[in-house]
C-alpha positions in Angstrom: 0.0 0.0 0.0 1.2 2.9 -0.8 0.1 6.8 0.4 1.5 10.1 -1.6 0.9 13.0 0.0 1.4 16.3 -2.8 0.9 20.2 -2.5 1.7 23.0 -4.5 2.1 25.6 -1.4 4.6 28.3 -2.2 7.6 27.1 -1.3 6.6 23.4 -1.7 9.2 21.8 0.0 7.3 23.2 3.7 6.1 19.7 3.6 9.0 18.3 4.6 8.9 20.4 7.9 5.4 19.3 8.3 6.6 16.2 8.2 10.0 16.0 9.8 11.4 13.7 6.9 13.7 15.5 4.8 13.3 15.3 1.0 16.8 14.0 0.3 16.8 11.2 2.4 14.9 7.7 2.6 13.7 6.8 5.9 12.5 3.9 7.8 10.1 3.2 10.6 9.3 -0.3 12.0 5.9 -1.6 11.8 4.1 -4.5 14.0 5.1 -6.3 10.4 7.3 -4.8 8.4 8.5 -1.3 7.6 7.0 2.1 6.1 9.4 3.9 4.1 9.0 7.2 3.7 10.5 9.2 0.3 10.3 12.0 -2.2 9.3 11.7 -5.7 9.8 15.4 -6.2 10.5 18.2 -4.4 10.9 21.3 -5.5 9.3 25.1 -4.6 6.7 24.8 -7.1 5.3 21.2 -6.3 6.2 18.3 -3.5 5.3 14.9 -3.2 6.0 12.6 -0.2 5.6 8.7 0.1 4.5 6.4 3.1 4.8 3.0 1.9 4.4 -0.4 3.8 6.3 -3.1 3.2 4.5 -5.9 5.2 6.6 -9.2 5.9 4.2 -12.4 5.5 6.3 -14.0 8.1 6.1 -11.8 11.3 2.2 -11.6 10.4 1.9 -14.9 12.1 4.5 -14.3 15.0 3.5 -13.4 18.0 5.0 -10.3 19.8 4.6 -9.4 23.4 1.7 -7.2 23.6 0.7 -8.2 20.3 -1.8 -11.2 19.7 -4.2 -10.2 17.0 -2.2 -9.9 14.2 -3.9 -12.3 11.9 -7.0 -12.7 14.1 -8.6 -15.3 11.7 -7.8 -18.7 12.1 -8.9 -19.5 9.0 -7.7 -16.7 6.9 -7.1 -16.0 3.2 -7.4 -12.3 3.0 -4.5 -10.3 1.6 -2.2 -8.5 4.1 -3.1 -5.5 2.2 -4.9 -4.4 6.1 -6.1 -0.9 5.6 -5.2 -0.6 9.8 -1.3 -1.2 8.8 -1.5 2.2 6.7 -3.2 3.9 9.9 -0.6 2.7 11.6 2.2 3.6 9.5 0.9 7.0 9.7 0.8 7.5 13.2 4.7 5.9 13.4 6.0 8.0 10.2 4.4 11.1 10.8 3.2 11.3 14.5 4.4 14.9 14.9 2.7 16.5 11.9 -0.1 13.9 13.2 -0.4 16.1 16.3 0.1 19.6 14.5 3.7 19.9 15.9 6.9 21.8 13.6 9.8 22.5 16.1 11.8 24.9 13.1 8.5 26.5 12.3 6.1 26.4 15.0 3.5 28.7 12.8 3.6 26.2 9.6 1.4 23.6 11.3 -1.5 26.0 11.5 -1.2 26.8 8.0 -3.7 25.5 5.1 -1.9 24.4 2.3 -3.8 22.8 -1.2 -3.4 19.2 -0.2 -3.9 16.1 -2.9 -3.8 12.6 -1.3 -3.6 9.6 -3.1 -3.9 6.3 -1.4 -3.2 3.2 -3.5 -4.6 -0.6 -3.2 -7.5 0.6 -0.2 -9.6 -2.2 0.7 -13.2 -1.3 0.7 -15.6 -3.3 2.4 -18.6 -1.6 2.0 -20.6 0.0 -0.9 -18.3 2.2 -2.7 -20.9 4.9 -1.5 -19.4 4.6 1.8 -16.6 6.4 0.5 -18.4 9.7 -0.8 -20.1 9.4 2.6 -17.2 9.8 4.8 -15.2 12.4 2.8 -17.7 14.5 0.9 -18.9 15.9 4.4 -15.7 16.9 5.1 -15.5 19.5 2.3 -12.9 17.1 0.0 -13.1 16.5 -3.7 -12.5 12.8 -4.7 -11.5 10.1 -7.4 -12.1 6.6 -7.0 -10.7 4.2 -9.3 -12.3 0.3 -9.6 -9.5 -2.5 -9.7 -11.0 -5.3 -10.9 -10.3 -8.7 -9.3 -8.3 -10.5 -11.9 -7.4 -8.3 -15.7 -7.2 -11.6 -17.2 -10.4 -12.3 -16.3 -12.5 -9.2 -16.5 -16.0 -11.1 -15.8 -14.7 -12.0 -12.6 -15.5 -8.8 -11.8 -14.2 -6.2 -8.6 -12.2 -6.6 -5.9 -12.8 -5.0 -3.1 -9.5 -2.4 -3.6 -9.5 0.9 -5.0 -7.3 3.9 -5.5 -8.5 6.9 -3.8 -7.6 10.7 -4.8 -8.4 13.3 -2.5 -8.5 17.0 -2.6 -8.5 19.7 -0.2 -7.0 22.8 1.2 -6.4 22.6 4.9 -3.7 21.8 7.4 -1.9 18.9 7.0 -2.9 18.0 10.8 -6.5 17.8 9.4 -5.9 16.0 6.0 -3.8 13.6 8.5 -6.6 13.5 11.0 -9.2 12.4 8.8 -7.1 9.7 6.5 -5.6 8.2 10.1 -9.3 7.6 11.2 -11.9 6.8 8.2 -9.0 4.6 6.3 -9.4 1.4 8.8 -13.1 2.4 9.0 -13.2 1.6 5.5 -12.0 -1.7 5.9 -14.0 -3.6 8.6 -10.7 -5.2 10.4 -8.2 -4.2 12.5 -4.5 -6.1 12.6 -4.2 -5.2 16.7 -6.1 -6.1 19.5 -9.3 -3.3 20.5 -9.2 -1.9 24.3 -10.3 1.0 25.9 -7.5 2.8 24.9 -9.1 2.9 21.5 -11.9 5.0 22.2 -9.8 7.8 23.9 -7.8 8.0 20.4 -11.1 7.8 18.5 -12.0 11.3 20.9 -8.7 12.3 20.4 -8.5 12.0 16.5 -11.7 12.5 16.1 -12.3 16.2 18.2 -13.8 19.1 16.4 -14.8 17.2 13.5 -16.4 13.6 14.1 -19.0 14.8 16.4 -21.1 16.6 13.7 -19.9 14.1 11.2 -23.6 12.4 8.9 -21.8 9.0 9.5 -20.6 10.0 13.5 -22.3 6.5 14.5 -20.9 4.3 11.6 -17.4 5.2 11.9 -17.4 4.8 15.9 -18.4 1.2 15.3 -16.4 0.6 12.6 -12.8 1.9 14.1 -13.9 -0.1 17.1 -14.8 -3.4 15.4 -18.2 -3.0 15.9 -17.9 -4.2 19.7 -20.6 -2.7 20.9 -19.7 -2.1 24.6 -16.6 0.1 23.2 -18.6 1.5 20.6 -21.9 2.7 22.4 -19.7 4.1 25.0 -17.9 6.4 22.3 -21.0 7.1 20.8 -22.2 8.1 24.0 -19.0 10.7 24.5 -19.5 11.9 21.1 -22.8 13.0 21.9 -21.5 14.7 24.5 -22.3 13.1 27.3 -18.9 13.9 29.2 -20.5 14.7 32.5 -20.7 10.7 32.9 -17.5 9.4 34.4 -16.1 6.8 32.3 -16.6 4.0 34.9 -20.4 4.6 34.1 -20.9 4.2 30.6 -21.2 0.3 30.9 -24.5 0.4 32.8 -25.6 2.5 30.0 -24.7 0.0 27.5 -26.8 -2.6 26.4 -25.5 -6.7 26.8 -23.3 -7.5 23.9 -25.1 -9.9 21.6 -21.9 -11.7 22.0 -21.8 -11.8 26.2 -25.1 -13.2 25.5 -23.9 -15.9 23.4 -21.7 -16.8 26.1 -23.6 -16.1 29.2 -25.9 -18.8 27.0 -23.9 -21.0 26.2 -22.7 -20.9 30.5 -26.2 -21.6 31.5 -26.6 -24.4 29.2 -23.4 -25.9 30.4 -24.3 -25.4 34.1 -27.6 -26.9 33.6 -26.3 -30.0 31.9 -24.7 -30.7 35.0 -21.2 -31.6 33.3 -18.0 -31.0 35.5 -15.5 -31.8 32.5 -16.2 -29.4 29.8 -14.1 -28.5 26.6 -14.6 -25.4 24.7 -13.8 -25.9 20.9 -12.2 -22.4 19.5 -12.2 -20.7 22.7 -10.4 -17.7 21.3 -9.1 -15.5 23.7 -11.0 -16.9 26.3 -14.2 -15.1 27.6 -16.4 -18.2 27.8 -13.6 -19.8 30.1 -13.7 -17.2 32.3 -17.1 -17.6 33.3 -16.3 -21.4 33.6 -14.6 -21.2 36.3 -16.4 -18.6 38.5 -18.3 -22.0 38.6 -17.4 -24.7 40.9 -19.3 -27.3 39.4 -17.0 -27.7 36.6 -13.8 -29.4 37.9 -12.1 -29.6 34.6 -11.8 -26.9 32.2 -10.0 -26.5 28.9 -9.7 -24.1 25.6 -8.8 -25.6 22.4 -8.0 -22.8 19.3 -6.1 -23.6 16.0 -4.9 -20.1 16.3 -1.5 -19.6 18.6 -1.7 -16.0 19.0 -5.6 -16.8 20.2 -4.0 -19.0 22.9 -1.4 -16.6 24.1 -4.3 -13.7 24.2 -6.8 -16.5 26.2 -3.1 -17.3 28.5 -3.0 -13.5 29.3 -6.6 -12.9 29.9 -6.5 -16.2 32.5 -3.4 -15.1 34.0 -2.0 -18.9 33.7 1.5 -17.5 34.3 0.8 -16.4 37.4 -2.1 -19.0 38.3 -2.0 -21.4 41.2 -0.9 -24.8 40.8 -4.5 -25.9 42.0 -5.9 -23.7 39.1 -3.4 -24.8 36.7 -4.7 -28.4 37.6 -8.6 -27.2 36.7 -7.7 -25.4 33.5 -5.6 -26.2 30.4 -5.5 -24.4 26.7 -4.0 -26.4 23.9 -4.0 -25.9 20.4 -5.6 -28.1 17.4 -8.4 -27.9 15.3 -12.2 -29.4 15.0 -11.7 -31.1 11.6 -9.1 -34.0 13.2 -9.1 -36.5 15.4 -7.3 -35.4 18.7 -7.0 -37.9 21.6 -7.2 -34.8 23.5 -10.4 -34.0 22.5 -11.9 -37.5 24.5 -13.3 -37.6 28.2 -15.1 -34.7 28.6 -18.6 -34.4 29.9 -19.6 -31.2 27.4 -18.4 -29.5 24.5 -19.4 -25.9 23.7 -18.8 -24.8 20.2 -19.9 -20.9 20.5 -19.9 -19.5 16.4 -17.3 -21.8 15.4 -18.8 -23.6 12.7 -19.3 -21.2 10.5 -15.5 -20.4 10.2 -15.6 -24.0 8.5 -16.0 -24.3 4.5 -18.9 -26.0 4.4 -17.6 -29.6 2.5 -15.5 -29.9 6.0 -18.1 -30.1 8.0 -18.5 -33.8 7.8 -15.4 -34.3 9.3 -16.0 -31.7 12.0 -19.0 -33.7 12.6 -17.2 -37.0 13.3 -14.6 -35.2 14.9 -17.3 -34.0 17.8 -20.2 -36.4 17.9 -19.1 -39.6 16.8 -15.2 -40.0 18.2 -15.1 -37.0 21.0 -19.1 -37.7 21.5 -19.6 -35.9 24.9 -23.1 -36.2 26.9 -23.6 -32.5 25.7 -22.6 -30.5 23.0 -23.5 -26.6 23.1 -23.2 -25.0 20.1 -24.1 -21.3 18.5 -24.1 -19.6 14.9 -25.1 -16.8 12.9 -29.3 -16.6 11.8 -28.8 -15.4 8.1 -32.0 -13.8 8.2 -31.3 -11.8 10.9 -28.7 -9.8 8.8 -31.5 -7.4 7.1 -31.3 -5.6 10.6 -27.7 -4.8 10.3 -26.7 -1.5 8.9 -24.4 -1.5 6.2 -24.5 -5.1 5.9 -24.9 -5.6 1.9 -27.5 -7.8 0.8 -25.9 -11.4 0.0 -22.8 -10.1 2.7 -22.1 -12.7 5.6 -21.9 -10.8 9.0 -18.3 -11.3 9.3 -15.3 -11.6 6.8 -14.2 -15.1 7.9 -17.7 -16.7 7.8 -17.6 -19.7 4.5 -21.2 -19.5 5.2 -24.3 -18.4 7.1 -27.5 -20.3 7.8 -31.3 -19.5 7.8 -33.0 -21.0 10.8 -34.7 -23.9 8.6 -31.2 -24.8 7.5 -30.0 -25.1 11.1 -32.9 -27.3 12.0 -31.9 -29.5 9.3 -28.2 -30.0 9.8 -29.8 -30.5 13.7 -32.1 -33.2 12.7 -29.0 -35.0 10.9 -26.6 -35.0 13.5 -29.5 -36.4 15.5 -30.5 -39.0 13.2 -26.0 -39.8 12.5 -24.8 -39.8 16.2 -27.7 -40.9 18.7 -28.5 -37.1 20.1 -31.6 -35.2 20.6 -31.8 -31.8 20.2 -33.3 -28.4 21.8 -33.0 -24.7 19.3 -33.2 -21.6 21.0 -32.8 -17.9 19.8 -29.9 -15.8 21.3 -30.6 -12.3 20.9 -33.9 -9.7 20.8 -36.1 -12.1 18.4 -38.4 -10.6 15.3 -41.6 -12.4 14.5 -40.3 -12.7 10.7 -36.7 -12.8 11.1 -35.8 -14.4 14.0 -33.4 -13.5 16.6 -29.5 -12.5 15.4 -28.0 -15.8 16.8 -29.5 -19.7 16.8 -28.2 -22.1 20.1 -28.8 -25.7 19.9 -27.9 -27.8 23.2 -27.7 -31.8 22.0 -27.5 -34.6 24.7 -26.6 -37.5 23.9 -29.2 -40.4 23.9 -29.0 -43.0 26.2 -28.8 -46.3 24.9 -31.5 -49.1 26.2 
């Protein structure tokens, strides 16, 4: 990916004040993966153009760093490491001083509008191309967009999803910054670092003076934040300017997660099933544990997650390292996946399986199936996914779009019943459905639970 920033300010070559990179040199600055370079093109008094551009390694995508986990949060994962969040980044190493308005040699320049053209190469769009006008037309900037198709040797393949984007404006560089450090992740529905709290303080931060009044102020506040809701609803909530709250009191504002009721769920189910061994298949980073063992009933407790980095996220979240050798006993992580047989997948009493499926392509769920019910085959299998129908209720959601980039597929509640009644009718359960979420008479609710026990032979 690559960003050029151009103006034709008289003298030209301010920029490279603005941006503390001088034009005759190439610099470097290191990225959770990779490098940014930063160099000059041209620079002369009439016209100057600077470049930020990432050079992602492959490799340290999948390494895990200390603070770090999220890097390639899919487990299953075949999305270019084009990450529109890598560019945010990169701007925020490269030019974090013009970022915050500050030029040491020329305090004044900062506050200076300057005719401003940014181009930003290979941008992954997830959304209508639409979105795009949306976010920058408000904000007084002229734009290009240019299609790349998916394949040139195959033009009825169609479009990808990357464009290159041309924007015009005259303003500060702090502001042109601003607004491409924000909207260019919100463009692209993924992050390549872990959200926190801290998040929403740079969203208020970045986003001061501007986002508040912004058409689309809701959209991109749950967009930057990954569309968790308690982060987001809490920033929407500031942006509205409800600052009198403290902080601490935003989360009794906020309604459950859909997700925290997923796994608050999926914990009932399991408590009511009476199990005291229980193994949650693609326990990610570890929330559904958590509540496990607030729970003495369950005596045994462990995570399985084909995905390392999820592990060492779920490890840090549990505080294993520090953990008691009692608890270490009652809980173990390991990694593997639901499509082969595992010896240590055997002896437990329940298995909870909270949207995991769907990750699967669809022609391996046969062997997932014979992997859980027929060789693991616990009493009690708790398992959650995605209501397709449900997804008419989601803004922004395009029709025909699955509700997250990693699904291979989505299924209406009819199709769920089905596959149900099969794994009934293959393994020897029985099984209960239950919605998960606020239900609608013609839609359902957003998420389907089923709870199968196994029957008992006579």
């Amino acid at each position: 990916m690559i960003l050029e920033i151009t103006t034709t300010h008289t003298p030209a070559t301010d920029l490279g004040y603005l941006l503390h990179k001088h034009p005759d040199k190439v610099q470097s600055v290191e990225l959770a993966a990779g490098k940014a370079h930063v160099f000059y093109p041209e620079a002369t008094a009439a016209r100057c153009t600077a470049c930020l551009m990432l050079d992602i390694n492959p490799v340290d995508l999948v390494r895990v760093r200390k603070g770090n986990y999220a890097l390639q949060d899919q487990y299953v994962n075949d999305r270019p490491y084009t990450s529109n969040s890598f560019l945010s980044s990169a701007i925020s190493k490269a030019f974090g001083s013009a970022l915050n308005g500050r030029c040491n040699p020329r305090p004044d320049l900062p506050q200076t509008p300057m005719p401003f053209t940014l181009r930003l190469s290979s941008l992954r769009v997830d959304a209508d191309l639409e979105a795009v006008e949306r976010l920058f037309v408000p904000l007084g900037y002229e734009l290009e967009v240019e299609t790349i198709p998916l394949d040139t040797a195959f033009p009825t393949w169609g479009l990808s999803k990357y464009i290159n984007l041309t924007l015009h404006k005259t303003c500060t560089l702090q502001e042109l910054l601003t607004h491409a450090y924000v909207l260019i992740p919100v463009l692209d529905n993924s992050r390549h670092s872990y959200v926190s709290q801290h998040d929403i303080e740079i969203l208020m931060q970045k986003g001061q003076g501007w986002l508040e009044q912004h058409p689309e102020r809701d959209w991109i506040t749950r967009r930057f934040l990954r569309n968790l809701r308690t982060y987001a609803n809490e920033a929407i909530l500031r942006l509205a300017g409800e600052e009198a709250l403290p902080v601490s009191e935003y989360r009794s504002l906020l309604q459950e997660s859909l997700h925290q009721q997923r796994l608050l769920r999926a914990f009932e189910r399991l408590k009511e099933s009476r199990a005291q061994r229980v193994l949650d298949l693609g326990c990610g980073s570890g929330k559904l544990l958590q509540l496990l063992l607030r729970e003495g009933q369950f005596l045994k407790i462990t995570g399985m997650d084909v995905s390392f980095s999820e592990l060492q996220l779920a490890k840090e979240n549990l505080h294993l390292d520090e953990a008691s050798p009692a608890l270490r006993e009652r809980l173990s992580l390991f990694q593997g996946s639901v499509t082969y047989l595992d010896e240590r997948l055997k002896g437990y009493d329940a298995v909870a399986m909270v949207e995991v499926i769907e990750h699967l392509d669809e022609e391996r769920l046969p062997a997932m199936e014979r992997v859980v019910f027929g060789y693991a085959a616990p009493d009690t299998v708790v398992l959650s996914t995605p209501n397709t129908e449900y997804n008419v209720r989601y803004e922004k959601l395009d029709a025909e779009a699955f509700r997250h980039e990693d699904h291979r597929f989505e299924w209406t509640r009819e199709e769920f019943s089905n596959w149900c009644d099969h794994i009934c009718r293959s393994f020897g359960y029985e099984v209960t459905i239950e919605p998960v979420g606020q239900e609608e008479p013609a839609i359902g609710a957003p998420s389907q639970l089923a709870v199968f026990k196994k029957m008992k032979q006579a």
